[in-house]
NUPAMAR-285302 format. One line per field, with one value per residue: z, y, x of N, C-alpha, C in turn; residue in one letter; chain. Coordinates in nm, 2 decimals. Layout:
<sites>
n.Z: (Z/...) .
n.Y: (Y/...) .
n.X: (X/...) .
ca.Z: (Z/...) .
ca.Y: (Y/...) .
ca.X: (X/...) .
c.Z: (Z/...) .
c.Y: (Y/...) .
c.X: (X/...) .
type: (A/...) .
mol: (A/...) .
</sites>
This chain:
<sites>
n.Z: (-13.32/-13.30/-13.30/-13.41/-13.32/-13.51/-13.57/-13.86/-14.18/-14.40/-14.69/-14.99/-15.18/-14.98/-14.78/-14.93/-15.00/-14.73/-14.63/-14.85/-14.76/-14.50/-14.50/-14.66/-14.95/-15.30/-15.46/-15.56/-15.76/-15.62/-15.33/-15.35/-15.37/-15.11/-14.92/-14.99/-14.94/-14.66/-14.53/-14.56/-14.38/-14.14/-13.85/-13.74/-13.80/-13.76/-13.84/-13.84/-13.81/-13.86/-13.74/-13.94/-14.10/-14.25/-14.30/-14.18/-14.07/-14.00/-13.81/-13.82/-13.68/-13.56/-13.39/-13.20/-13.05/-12.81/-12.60/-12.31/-12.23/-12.33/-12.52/-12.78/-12.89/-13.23/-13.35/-13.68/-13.83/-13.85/-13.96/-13.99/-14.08/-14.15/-14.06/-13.81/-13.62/-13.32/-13.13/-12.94/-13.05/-13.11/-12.86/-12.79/-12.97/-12.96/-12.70/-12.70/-12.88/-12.78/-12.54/-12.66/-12.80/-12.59/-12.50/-12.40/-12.38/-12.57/-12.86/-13.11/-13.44/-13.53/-13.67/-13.53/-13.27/-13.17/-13.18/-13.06/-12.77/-12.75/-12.73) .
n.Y: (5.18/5.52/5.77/6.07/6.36/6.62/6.91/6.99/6.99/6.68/6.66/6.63/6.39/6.21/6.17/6.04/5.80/5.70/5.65/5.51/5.27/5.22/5.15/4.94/4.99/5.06/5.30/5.61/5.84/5.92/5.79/5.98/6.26/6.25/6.29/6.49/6.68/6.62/6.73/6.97/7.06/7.06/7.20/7.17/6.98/6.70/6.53/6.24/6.15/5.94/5.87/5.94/6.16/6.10/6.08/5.90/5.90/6.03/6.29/6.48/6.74/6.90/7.22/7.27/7.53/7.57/7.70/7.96/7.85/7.59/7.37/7.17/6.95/6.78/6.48/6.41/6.24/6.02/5.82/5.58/5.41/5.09/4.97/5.15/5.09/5.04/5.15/5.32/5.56/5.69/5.76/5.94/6.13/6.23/6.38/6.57/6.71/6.79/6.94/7.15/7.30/7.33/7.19/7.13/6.89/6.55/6.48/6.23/5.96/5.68/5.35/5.15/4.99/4.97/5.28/5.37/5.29/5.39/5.68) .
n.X: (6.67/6.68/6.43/6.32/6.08/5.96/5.83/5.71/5.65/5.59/5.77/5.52/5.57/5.74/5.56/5.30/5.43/5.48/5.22/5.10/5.28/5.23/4.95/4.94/4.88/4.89/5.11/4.93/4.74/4.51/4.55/4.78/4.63/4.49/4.64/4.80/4.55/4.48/4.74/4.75/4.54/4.60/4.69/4.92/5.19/5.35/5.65/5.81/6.17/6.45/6.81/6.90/6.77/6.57/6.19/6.04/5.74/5.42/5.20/4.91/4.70/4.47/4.31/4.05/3.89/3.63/3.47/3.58/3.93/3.90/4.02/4.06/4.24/4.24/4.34/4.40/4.54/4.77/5.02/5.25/5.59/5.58/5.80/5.91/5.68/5.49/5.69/5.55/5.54/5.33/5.19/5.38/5.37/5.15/5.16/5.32/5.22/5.00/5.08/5.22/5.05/4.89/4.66/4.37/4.18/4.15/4.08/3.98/3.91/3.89/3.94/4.11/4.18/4.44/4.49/4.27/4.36/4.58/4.48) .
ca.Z: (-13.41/-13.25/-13.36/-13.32/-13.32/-13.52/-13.58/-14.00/-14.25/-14.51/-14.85/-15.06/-15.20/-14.90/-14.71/-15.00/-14.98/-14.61/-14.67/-14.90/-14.72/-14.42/-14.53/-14.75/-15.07/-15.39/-15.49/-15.65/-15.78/-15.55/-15.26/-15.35/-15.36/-15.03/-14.88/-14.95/-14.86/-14.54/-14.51/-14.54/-14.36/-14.03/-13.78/-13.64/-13.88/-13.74/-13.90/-13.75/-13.88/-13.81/-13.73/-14.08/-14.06/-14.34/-14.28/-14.13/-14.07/-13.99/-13.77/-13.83/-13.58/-13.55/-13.26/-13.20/-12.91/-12.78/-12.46/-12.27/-12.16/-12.32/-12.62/-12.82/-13.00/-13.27/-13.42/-13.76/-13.91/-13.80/-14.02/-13.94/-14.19/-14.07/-13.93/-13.68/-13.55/-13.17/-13.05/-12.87/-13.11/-13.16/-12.76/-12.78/-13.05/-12.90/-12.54/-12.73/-12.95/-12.63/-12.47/-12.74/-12.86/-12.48/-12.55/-12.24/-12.45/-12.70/-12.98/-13.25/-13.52/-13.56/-13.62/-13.49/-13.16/-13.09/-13.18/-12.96/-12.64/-12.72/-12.73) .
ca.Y: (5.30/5.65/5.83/6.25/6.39/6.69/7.01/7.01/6.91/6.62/6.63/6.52/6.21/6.11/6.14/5.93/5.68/5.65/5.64/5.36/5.14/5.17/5.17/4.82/5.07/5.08/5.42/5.60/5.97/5.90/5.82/6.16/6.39/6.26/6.27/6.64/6.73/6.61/6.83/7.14/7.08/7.04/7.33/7.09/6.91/6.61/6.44/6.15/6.10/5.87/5.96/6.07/6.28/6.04/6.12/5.76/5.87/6.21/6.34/6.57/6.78/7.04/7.26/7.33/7.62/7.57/7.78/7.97/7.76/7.45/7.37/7.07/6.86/6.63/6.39/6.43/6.12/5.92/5.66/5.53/5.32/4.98/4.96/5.20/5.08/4.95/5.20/5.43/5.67/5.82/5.83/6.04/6.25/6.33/6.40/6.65/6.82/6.85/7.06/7.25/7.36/7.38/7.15/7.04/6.76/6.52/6.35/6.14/5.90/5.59/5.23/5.08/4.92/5.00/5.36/5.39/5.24/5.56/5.80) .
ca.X: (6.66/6.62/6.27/6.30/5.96/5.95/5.73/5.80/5.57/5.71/5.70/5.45/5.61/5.80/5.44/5.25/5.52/5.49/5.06/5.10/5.36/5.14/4.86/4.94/4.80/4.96/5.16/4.83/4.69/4.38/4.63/4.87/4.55/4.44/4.73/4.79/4.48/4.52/4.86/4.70/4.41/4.66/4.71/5.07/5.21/5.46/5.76/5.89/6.24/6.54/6.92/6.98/6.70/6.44/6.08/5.94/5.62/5.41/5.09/4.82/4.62/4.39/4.27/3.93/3.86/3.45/3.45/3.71/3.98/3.87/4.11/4.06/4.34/4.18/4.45/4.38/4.60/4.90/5.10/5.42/5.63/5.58/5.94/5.85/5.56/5.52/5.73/5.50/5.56/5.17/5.14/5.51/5.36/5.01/5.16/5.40/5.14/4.93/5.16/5.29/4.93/4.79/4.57/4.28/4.11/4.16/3.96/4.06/3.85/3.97/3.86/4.24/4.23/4.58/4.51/4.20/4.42/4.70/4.40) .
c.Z: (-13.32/-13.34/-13.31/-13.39/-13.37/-13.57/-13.75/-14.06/-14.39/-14.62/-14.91/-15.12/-15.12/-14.88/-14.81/-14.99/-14.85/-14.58/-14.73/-14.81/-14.55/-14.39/-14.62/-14.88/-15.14/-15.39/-15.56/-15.66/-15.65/-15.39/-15.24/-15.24/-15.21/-14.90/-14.83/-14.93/-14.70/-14.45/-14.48/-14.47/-14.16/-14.02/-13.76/-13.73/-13.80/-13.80/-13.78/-13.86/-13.83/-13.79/-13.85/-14.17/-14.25/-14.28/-14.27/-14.14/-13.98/-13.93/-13.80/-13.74/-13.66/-13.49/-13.31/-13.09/-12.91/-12.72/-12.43/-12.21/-12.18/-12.49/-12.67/-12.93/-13.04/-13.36/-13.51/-13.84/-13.84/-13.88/-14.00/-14.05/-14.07/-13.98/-13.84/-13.57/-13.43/-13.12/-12.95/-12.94/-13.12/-13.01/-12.75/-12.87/-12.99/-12.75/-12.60/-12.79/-12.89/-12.59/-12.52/-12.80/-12.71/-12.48/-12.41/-12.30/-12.60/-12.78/-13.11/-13.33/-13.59/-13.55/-13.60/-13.33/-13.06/-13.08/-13.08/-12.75/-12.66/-12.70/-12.56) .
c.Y: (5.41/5.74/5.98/6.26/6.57/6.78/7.04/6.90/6.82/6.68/6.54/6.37/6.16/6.04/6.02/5.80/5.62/5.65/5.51/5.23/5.14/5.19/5.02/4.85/5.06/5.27/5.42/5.79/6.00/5.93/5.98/6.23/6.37/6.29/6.41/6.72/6.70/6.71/6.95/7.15/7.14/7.19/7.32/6.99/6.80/6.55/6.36/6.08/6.07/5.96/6.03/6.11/6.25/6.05/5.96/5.79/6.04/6.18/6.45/6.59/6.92/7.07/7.34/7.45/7.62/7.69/7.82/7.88/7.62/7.41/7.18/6.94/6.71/6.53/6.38/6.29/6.13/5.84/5.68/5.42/5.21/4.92/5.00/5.16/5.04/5.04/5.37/5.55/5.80/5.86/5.93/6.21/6.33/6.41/6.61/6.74/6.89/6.95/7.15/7.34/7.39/7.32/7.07/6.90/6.72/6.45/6.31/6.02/5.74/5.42/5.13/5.07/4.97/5.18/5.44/5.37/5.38/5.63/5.79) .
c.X: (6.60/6.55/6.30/6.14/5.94/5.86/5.76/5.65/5.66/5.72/5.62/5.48/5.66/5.65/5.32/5.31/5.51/5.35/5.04/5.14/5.24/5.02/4.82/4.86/4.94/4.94/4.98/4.83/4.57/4.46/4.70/4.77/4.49/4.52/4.77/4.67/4.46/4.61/4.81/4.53/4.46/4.72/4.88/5.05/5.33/5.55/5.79/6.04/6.35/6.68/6.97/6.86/6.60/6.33/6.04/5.81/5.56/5.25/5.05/4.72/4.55/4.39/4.14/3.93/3.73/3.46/3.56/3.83/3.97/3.94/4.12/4.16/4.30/4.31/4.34/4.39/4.73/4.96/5.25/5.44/5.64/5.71/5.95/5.75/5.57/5.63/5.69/5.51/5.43/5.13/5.27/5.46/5.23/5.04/5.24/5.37/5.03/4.97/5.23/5.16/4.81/4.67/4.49/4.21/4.17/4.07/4.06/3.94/3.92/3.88/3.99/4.20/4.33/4.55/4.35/4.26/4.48/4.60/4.34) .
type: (X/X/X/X/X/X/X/X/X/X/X/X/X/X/X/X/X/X/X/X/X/X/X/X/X/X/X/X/X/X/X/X/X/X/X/X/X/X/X/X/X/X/X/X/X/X/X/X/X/X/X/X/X/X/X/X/X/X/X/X/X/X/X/X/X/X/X/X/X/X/X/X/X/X/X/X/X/X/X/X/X/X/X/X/X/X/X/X/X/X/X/X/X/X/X/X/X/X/X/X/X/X/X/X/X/X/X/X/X/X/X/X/X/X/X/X/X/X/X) .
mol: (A/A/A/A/A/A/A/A/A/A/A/A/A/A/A/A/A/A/A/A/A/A/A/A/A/A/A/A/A/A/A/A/A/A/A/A/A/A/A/A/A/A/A/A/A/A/A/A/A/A/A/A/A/A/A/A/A/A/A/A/A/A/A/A/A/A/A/A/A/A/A/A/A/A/A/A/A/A/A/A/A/A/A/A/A/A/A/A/A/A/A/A/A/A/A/A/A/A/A/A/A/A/A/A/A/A/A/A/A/A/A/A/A/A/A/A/A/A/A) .
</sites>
């Protein structure tokens, strides 16, 4: 299955839907609301969606600026529908939000293993 990497924010129910499923959470209100607040908290919003163009799974960034020339890209959130997973997708998406946002450093928050190795 070929993965495009797009600049587009989902929709709220796909992105809950793809929050739950990998996330192993039941559909919820609690879920939604955190879900879209996340959305709009993001400077670069990601879609990741298949050849007929379904939302799999979406990133969230920010950009901090400290000092001149020093440009921070924090990965916000990542989930991927569990069918996706394992295909390099979050180091595809951070290399790509890097260089579209100019970004010299990165940070990210995470207690995943796998997602400390991509970072």
């Amino acid at each position: 299955m070929h993965i495009q990497i797009n600049a587009l924010v989902p929709e709220l129910e796909a992105a809950t839907r793809i929050a739950a499923a990998g996330f192993v959470q039941p559909l919820s209100e609690t879920l939604r609301a955190d879900v879209a607040q996340h959305l709009m908290e993001g400077c670069l919003v990601q879609s990741f969606t298949n050849e007929e163009e379904v939302v799999l799974g979406f990133a969230i960034y920010r950009l901090f600026e400290f000092v001149p020339d020093t440009r921070l890209l924090y990965l916000a959130g990542i989930i991927l529908d569990p069918a996706i997973q394992g295909q390099h997708l979050a180091e595809r998406s951070i290399r790509q939000a890097a260089k579209e946002l100019r970004a010299t450093h990165l940070g990210l928050r995470t207690q995943s293993l796998r997602m400390w190795v991509v970072g």
